[in-house]
N, C-alpha and C positions, 0 to 999 in steps of 0.2 A: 736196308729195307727188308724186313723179316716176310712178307709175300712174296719178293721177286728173289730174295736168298742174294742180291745183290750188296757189293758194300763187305765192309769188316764189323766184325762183330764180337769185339770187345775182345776184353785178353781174362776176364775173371769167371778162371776153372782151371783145371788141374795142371793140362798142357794146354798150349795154346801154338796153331801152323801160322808164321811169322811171314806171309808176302814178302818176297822181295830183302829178305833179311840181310843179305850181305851188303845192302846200303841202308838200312831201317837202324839194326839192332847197334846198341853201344855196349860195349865192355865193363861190365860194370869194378870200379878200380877196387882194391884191398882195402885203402882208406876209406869204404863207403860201408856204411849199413845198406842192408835189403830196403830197408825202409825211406833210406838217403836216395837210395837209388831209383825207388818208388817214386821219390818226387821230383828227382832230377829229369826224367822221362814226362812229366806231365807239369804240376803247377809250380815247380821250381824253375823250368826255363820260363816259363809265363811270366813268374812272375819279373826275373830279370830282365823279358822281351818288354814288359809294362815299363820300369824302370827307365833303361835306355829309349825309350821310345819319348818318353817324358823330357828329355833332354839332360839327364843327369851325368853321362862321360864328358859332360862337356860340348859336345860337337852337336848341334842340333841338326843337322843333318845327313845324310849320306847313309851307310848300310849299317843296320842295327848291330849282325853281326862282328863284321870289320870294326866296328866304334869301341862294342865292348873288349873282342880281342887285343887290340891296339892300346889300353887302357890299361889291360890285366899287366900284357908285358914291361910297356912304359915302367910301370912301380913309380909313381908318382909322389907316393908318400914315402920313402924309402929315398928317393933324389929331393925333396924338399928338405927331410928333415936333415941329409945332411949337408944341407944348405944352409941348414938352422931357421926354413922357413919354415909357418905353420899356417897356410894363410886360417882367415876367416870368414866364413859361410855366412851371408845379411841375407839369405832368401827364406823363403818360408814354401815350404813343401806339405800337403796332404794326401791323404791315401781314405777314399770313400768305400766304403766297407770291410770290416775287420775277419773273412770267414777265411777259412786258409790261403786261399789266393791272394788277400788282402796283405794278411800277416806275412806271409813270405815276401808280397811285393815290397814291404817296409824292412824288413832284413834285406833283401837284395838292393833297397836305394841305399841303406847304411850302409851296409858292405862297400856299394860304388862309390859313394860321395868321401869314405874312412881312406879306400886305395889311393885318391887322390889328395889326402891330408887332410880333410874337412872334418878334424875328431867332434867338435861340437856344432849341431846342427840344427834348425829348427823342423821339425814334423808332427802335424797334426792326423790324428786319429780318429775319422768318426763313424759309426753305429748306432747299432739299438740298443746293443745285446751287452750287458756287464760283463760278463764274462768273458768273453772276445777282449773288449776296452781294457780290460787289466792286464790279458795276455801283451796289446801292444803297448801298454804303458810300461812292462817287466823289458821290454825288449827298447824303449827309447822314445815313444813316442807321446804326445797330449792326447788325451781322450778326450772326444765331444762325444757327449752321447746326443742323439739326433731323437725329439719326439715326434713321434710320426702324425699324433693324434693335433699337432699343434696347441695343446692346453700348458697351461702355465706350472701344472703340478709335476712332481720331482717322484719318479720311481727308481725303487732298487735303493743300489748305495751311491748313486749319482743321480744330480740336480740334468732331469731333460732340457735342454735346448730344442728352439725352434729352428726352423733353416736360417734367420734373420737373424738370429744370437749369432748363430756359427760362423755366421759371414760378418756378421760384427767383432766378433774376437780376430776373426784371419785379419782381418783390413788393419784394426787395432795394431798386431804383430808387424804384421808387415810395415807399417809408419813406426814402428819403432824403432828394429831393424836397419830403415832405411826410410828418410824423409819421403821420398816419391813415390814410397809405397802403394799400391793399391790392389793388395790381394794377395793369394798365391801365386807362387812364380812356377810350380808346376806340381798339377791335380792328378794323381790318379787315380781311376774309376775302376772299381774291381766288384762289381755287383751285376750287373747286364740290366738295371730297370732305367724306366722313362727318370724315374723321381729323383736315382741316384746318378743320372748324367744332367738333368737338371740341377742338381745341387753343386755339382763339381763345376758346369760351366758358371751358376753364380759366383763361385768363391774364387777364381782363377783371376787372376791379372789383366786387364788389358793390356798386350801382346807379351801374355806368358803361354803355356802349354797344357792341351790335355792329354793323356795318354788312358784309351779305355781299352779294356780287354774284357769287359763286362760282353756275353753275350745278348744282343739285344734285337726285340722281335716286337716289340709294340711302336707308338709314336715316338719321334725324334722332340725330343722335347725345345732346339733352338732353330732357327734356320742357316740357310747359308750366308744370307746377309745380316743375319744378325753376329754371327762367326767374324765374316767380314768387316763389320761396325768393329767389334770389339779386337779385332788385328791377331786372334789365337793362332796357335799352332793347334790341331786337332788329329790326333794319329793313335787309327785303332786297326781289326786286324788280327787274322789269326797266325798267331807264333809257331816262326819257325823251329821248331821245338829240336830238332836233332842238327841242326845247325848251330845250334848254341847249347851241344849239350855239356862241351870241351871248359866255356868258359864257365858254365853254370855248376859244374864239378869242383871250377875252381873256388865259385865263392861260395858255396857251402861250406867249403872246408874253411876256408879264409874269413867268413862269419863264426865257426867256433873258434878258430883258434887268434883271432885280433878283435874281437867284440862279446865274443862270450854268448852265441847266439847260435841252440842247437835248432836248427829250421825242421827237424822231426820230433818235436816236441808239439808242432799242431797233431799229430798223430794220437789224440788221445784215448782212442775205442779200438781194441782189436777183435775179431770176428772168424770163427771156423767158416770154411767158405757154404758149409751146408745150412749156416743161419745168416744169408745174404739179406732176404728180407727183415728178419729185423734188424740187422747194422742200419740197413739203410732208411728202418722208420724210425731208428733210436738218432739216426743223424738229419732228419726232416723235422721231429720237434722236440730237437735240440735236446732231448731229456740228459741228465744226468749229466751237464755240460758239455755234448760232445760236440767236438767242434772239428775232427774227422777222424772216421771211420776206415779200418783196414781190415779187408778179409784176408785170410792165411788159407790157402790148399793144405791136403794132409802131407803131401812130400816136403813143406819146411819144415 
């Protein structure tokens, strides 16, 4: 609260007085970029917190953190394969919005769902924005691109879809995959609007899972009984970010080097910290395809 001087007040300037740092701050490792590290502290655990909350360790229940730690250890894929097993993955997974949070949470379900042998998997990808949809298509995912205007005509270098295509192609998938299909078996919501948790709770399964980390301040766009009718799992929630900062170090690293997926590659605008304002208007309309912006003080 900039009137009452109460509250923390960012960390972007030269130094920054760390509260409480001897339980806050994390080590940042040798194997890390500044930049790795940059995201390991903020939408790189998000987005693993989104991931596992989704239900993708496996265990749809119990503490996010303990689930994925207990996962990393296990090596799941490492004891199948020399089992000589490989299973196979018949679910169908979506991720609603592609802007960084999006993208990393799509590297973070691979990374999870790879640890436990799942090399081939299905994930859907949707947005507005082109440029986003090719990033998650480079990285593994189907691109929907989402027309917001709801008209039938085709922008850019992709054919728009309505919400009613989209949920038509998942439902599709998903009876493909597996005769009783009826939907995604788990949505996650990385936008914070009414439109885009309305979309996510359409395409979701009855009783699959949503996992939202979208910040959201307008109407709820379903109810509790409607949740209830349709038997979901719904779990959202702000991330414990330094509790999972341990495993989120590990699959960073464990995303380049078993999938080939540098998660600082959404970092595509850098910025001296003296031209703050325009990073931040060059990354509000999206000019020049930025899809995020990093300021630098002068002591890096």
């Amino acid at each position: 609260d900039p009137e009452s001087k109460a509250g923390l007040h960012g960390g972007q300037a030269e130094y920054v007085r760390v509260p409480q740092a001897e339980g806050s701050l994390y080590p940042l490792p040798l194997t890390l970029s500044l930049e790795e590290g940059l995201l390991l502290a903020d939408i790189a655990a998000t987005a693993a917190f989104c991931a596992v909350n989704a239900g993708l360790c496996g265990n749809s229940s119990g503490n996010t953190v303990s689930n994925l730690q207990h996962l990393i250890e296990t090596d799941l894929l490492k004891v199948r394969r020399s089992e000589g097993q490989i299973p196979v993955d018949s679910k169908v997974y979506v991720i609603v919005g592609c802007g960084p949070v999006g993208l990393l949470t799509l590297a973070m379900a691979r990374a999870i769902l790879y640890l436990q042998g799942y090399v081939s998997i299905t994930i859907f990808a949707v947005d507005t924005v082109d440029a986003r949809l090719s990033f998650a298509e480079n990285w593994g995912a189907t691109p929907l691109k989402l027309d917001l205007s709801s008209s039938k005509s085709s922008s850019g270098s992709r054919g728009c879809l309505t919400q009613a295509n989209i949920n038509d192609i998942i439902l599709a998938k998903s009876k493909e995959l597996n005769r009783s299909g009826e939907g995604a078996d788990a949505v996650m919501e990385c936008v914070g609007s009414s439109s885009a948790l309305s979309l996510a709770y359409d395409v979701v399964a009855p009783g699959g899972t949503l996992s939202s980390v979208g910040v959201h301040s307008g109407q709820f766009p379903f109810t509790p009984s409607q949740a209830y009718d349709k038997n979901i799992t719904y779990r959202s929630g702000r991330c414990p970010a330094r509790s999972l900062m341990k495993s989120t170090e590990f699959l960073l690293q464990y995303a380049k080097d078993s999938l080939n997926i540098n998660m600082a590659d959404v970092i595509t605008h850098k910025f001296p910290l003296a031209e703050a304002k325009q990073a931040y208007e060059v990354f509000d309309k999206k000019q020049d395809g930025c899809l995020k912006a990093v300021l630098y003080p002068k002591t890096v």
